[in-house]
N, C-alpha and C positions, 0 to 999 in steps of 0.2 A: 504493500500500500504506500511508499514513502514515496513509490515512482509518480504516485495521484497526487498526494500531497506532500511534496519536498518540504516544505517549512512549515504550515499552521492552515487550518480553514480558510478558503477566500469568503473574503467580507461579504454580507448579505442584509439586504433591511430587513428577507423578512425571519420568521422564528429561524434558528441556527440547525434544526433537524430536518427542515428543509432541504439547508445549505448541504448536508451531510449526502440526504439520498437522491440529491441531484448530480452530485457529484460522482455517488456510487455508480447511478444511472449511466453518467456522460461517460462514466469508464468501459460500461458493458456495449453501451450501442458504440462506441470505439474501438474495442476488441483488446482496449488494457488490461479488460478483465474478462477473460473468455471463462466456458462453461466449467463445474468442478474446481473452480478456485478457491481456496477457502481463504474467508476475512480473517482479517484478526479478533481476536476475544474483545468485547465491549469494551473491558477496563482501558486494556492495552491502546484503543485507538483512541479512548475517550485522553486517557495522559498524553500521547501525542498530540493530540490536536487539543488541550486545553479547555475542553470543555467536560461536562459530568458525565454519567453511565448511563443515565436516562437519556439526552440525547439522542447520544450513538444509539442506545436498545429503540429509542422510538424511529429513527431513520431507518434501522435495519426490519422493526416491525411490516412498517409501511412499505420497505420495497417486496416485503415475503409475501404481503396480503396482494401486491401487482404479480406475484407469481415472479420477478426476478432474482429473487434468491430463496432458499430453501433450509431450513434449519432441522437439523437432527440432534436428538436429546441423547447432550453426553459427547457427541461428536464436534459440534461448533454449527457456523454456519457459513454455506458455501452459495457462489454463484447456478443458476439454477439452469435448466437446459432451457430451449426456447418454447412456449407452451403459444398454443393459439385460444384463445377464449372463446367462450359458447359464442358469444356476438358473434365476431368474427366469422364462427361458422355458420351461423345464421345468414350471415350476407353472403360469403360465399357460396352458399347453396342457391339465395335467390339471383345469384346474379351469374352463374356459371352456369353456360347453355346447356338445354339438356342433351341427353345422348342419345335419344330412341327416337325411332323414326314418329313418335307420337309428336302432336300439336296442337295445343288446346286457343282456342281462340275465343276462350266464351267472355273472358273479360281484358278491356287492357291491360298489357304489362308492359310497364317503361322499361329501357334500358337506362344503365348506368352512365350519367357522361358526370358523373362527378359527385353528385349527391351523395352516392352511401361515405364517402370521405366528410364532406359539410355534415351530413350527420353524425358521424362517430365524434366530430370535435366538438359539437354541439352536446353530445353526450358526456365527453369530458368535462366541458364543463361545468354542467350539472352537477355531477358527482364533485366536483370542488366548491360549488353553493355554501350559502348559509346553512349552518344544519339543521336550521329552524323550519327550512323549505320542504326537510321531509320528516317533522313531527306536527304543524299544525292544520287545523281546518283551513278548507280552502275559504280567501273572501273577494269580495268585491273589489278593494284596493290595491290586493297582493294581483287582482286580475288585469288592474288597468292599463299596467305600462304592455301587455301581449295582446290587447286588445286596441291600445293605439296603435300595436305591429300591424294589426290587423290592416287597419285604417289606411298605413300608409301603404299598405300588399295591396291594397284594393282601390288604391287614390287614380288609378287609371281608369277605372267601369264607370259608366256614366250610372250613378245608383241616387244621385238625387244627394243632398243633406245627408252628410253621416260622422258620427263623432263616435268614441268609443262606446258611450252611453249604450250605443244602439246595437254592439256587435256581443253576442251571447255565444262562447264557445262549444262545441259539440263535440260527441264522438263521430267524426265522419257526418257526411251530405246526410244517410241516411238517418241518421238520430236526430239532424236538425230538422227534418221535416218530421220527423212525432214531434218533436218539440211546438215547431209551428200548428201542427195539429191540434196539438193540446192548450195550445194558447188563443186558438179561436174557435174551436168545433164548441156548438152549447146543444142540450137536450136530449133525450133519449137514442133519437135516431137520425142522427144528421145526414145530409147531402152532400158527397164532394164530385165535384165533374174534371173528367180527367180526358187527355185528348183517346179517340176510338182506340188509338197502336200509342199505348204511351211506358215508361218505366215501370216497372211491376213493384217497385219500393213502394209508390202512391198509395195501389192499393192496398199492401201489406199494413203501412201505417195506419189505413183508413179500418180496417178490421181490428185495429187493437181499440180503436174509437169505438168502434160497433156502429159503424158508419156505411149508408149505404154508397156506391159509388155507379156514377152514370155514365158512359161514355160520351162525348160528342164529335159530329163528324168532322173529319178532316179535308182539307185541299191540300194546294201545292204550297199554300203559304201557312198553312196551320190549322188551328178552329175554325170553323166556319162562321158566321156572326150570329146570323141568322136560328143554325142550332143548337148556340149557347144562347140566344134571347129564346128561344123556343124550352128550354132543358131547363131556363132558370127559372123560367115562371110556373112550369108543372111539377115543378119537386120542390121549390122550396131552397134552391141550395143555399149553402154558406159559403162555400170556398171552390175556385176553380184550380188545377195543377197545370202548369204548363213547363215545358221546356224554350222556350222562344231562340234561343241564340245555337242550340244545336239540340234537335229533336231525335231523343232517344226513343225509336232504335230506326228510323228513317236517316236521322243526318238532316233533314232538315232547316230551315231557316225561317223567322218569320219574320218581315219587313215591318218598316215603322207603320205603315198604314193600316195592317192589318193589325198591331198592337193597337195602335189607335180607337179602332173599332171594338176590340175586344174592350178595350177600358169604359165604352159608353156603355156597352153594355153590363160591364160590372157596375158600374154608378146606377143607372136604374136599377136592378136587383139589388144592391149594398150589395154584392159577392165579394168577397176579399180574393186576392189573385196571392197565389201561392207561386216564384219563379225556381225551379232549377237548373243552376248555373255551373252542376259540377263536371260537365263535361266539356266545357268550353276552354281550346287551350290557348288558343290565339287572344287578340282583340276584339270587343263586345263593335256588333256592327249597326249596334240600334241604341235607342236607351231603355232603360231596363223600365219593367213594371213599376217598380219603386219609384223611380223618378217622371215616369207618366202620370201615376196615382200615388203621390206620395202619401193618401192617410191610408191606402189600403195594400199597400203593394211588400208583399215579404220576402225576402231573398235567402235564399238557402247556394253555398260552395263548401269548397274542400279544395284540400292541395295533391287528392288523390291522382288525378289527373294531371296535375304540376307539376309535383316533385315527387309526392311517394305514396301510396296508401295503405304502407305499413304502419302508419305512427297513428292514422284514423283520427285525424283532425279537421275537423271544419267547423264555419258559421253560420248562422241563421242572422240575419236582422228585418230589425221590426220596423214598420211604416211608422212616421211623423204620428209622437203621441200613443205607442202600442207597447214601447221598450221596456215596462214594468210588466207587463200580462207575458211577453217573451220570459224574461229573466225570470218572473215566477216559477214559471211551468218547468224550468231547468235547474231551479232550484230544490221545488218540490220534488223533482224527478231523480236526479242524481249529485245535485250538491255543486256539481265544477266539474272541471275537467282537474284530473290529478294535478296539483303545485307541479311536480317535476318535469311532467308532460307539460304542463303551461309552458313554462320556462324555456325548456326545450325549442318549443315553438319560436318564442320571441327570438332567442337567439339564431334558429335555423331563418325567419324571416326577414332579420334587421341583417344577417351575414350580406356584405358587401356580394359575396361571390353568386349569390341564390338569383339576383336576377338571370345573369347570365347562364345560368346552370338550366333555370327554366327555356329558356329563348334555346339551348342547345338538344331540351328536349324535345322540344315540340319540331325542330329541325331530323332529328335525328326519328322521328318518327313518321315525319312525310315522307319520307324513305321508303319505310315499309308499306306506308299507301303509296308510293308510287309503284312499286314491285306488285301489289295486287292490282293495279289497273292496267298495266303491262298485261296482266295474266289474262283481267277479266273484262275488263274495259270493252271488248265486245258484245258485251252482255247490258242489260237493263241494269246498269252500276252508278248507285247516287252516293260520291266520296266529294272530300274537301281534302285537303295537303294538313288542316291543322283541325280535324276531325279525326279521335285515333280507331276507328270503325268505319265502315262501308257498309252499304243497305243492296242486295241485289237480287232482284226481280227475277224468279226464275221463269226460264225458259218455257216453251210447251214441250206436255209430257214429263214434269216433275210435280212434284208435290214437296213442300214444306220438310213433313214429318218424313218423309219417305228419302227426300234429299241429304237432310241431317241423319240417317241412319247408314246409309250410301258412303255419307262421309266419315262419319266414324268409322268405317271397314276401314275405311283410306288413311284411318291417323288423325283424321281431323276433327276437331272438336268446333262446333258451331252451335248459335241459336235460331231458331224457326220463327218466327213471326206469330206461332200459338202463343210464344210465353212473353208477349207483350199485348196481347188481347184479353178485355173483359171475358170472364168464363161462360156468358153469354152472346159474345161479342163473334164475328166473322175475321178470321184474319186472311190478307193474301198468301200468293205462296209467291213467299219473301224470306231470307234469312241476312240477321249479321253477322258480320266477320269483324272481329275485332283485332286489332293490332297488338303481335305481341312481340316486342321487345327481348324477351328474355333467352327469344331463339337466334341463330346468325340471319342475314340475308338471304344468304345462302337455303338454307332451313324451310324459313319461311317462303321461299318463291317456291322452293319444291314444293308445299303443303299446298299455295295455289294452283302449282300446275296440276295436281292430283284432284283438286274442284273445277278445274277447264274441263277433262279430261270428261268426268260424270255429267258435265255441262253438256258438253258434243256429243254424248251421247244416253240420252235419257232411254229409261227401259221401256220394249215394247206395249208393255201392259198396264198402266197409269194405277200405282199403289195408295192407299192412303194411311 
């Protein structure tokens, strides 16, 4: 050890056991001190370098609980071999392509262009936190400064008036719409109107309500007006679902005129407009429900789509005047989003690096939409470059259910257009394909040319 420390500890402001296992450290990732080396005994270094046994033993504590050194009782304590952590191997599984000729495409999956790293230092420094952050209830105060992160994550959407006040943390897109749910549904047996082919979460939410749900019909630009004033005067509803800026599982878009129309017709019925927005990777090309109808318009995202959907983080915010009835229903509900996950957040948010990280995802996934319209693009194929799914019409002489089974022979994992349909509802025969990331280029083009392939040649005998 004298070759680390020739003369005495270098000076440090901060506590000196610090100093100690930073230094142990800078020796190991330098290879001064390679694996099976044994320290010196406490006493021995604590006299050399001038400082007490507690020190030295809490430095050495703290690097055995990091797994770089290792203590045997009776033996001393020595440098430790190199250990990979559960984390570690958790990311490395989700992000090391798989090996089988399998392909699931039933949800997106990003690739890594840097994030699993902004997250693990983000998790670092958590664990270096006040340690108050992981013994008390979560509050309002301790929540504001990740919820102005919020603010300024979201200071690009055209969302109308928004201050921290307004942004209510969630588990993911999904828990924010129960949340929204439960912050406006009243009465026994509410109404919610959801587009004919929309998200299947809607309804999910809407049966925890004990809520009935109504389809209404669609075009090329979305709800039709006509069948939302028709739907909202014979049921009574309280809340419309929409997707406007990219319609889950079409792809879709809905222009400001048609937003437009849809908002007068919420004002005659008082319907509150429910928007989700977590699949939108790009720029918002309209403005949002919220800022059309600001007392009635609720926004639900996530960064699942963004950056990760492992961490299951997103927000819900409440229309001018609602942001007490939101925050209740999430408070009655589950209290907060964990302190440490909060945290997390703000720092993964306010990191310098996350815009760019974002902008290189959503790059890095018009890729893999370009490689399926390459494949498919002869087909009835409604894609966007910064939509990570495609909507495709199938051909004559396939069926839906019959195509997605075809395809699973092939490897491929897809969804049908039944399971975005009300259970009373007609769906086309239509399926998404969703982008997945986690496979190469390579991978994935082969997965689509295996769906050309069933495409060119549908079976003689139309199955259902």
């Amino acid at each position: 050890m004298g070759t680390i420390w020739p003369d005495a500890l270098p000076s440090s402001k901060g506590p000196k056991y610090k100093a100690v296992a930073e230094t142990i450290r800078g020796a190991i990732d330098g290879g001064s001190l390679t694996e099976g080396t044994k320290l010196p005994p406490v006493r021995e270094l604590a006299y050399q370098l001038g400082i007490t046994p507690g020190t030295v033993a809490r430095a050495y504590t703290v690097l055995t609980d990091e797994g770089l050194l290792e203590a045997g009782v009776g033996r001393g304590t020595f440098v430790a071999p190199p250990k990979t952590s559960l984390l570690d191997d958790v990311w490395a599984r989700q992000t090391e392509p798989p090996k089988t000729h399998n392909v699931s495409l039933f949800s997106p999956r990003l690739i890594d262009v840097g994030q699993v790293a902004a997250i693990k230092d983000a998790v670092r420094q958590v664990a270096e936190a006040d340690p108050w952050l992981f013994l008390n209830y979560p509050t309002r105060d301790a929540y504001k400064p990740v919820r102005q992160a919020v603010v300024d994550w979201l200071s690009d959407l055209p969302l109308g008036s928004l201050g921290p006040e307004d942004i209510v943390l969630t588990h993911g897109g999904q828990n924010g719409l129960c949340v929204v749910f439960q912050a406006v549904l009243r009465g026994p047996r509410p109404v919610v109107l959801v587009e004919d082919l929309s998200y299947a979460g809607f309804r999910r939410a809407a049966e925890l309500m004990r809520a009935e749900v109504v389809g209404i019909e669609m075009d090329q630009y979305g709800i039709v007006p006509e069948a939302l004033d028709a739907a909202a005067r014979q049921h009574g509803a309280q809340l419309l679902c929409v997707s406007p800026e990219v319609q889950n599982p079409t792809g879709g878009h809905t222009p400001l005129f048609r937003r437009k129309e849809i908002v007068d017709v919420a004002k005659r019925h008082d319907l509150q407009i429910l928007e989700d927005d977590c699949y939108r990777m790009g720029e918002a090309r309209a403005p949002s429900f919220r800022a059309l109808a600001p007392e009635r318009g609720w926004h639900v995202s996530s960064i699942s789509k963004t950056l990760t959907p492992a961490l299951r983080v997103g927000f819900a915010i409440a229309p001018q005047g609602r942001s007490t009835d939101l925050r209740r229903a999430a408070e009655y509900g589950y209290f907060g989003l964990a302190q440490p996950l909060a945290e997390l957040t703000r720092i993964l948010l306010t990191d310098p690096r996350t815009p760019e990280l974002a902008r290189k995802i959503r790059q890095s996934m018009a890729e893999y939409v370009r490689v399926a319209v390459n494949a498919l693009g002869g087909f009835d194929l409604n894609w966007d470059p910064e939509v990570p799914f495609v909507w495709l019409k199938l051909p004559s002489g396939w069926r839906a259910a019959a195509f997605c089974r075809a395809a699973e022979g092939q490897g491929v994992q897809i969804r049908s257009a039944d399971e975005f349909a009300l259970r009373d509802g007609r769906a086309p025969h239509a399926v998404r394909i969703a982008m997945n990331g986690h496979v190469s280029l390579e991978a994935f083009e082969g997965a689509m040319m295996r769906l050309r392939s069933l495409l060119d040649n549908p079976p003689e005998q139309i199955s259902v």
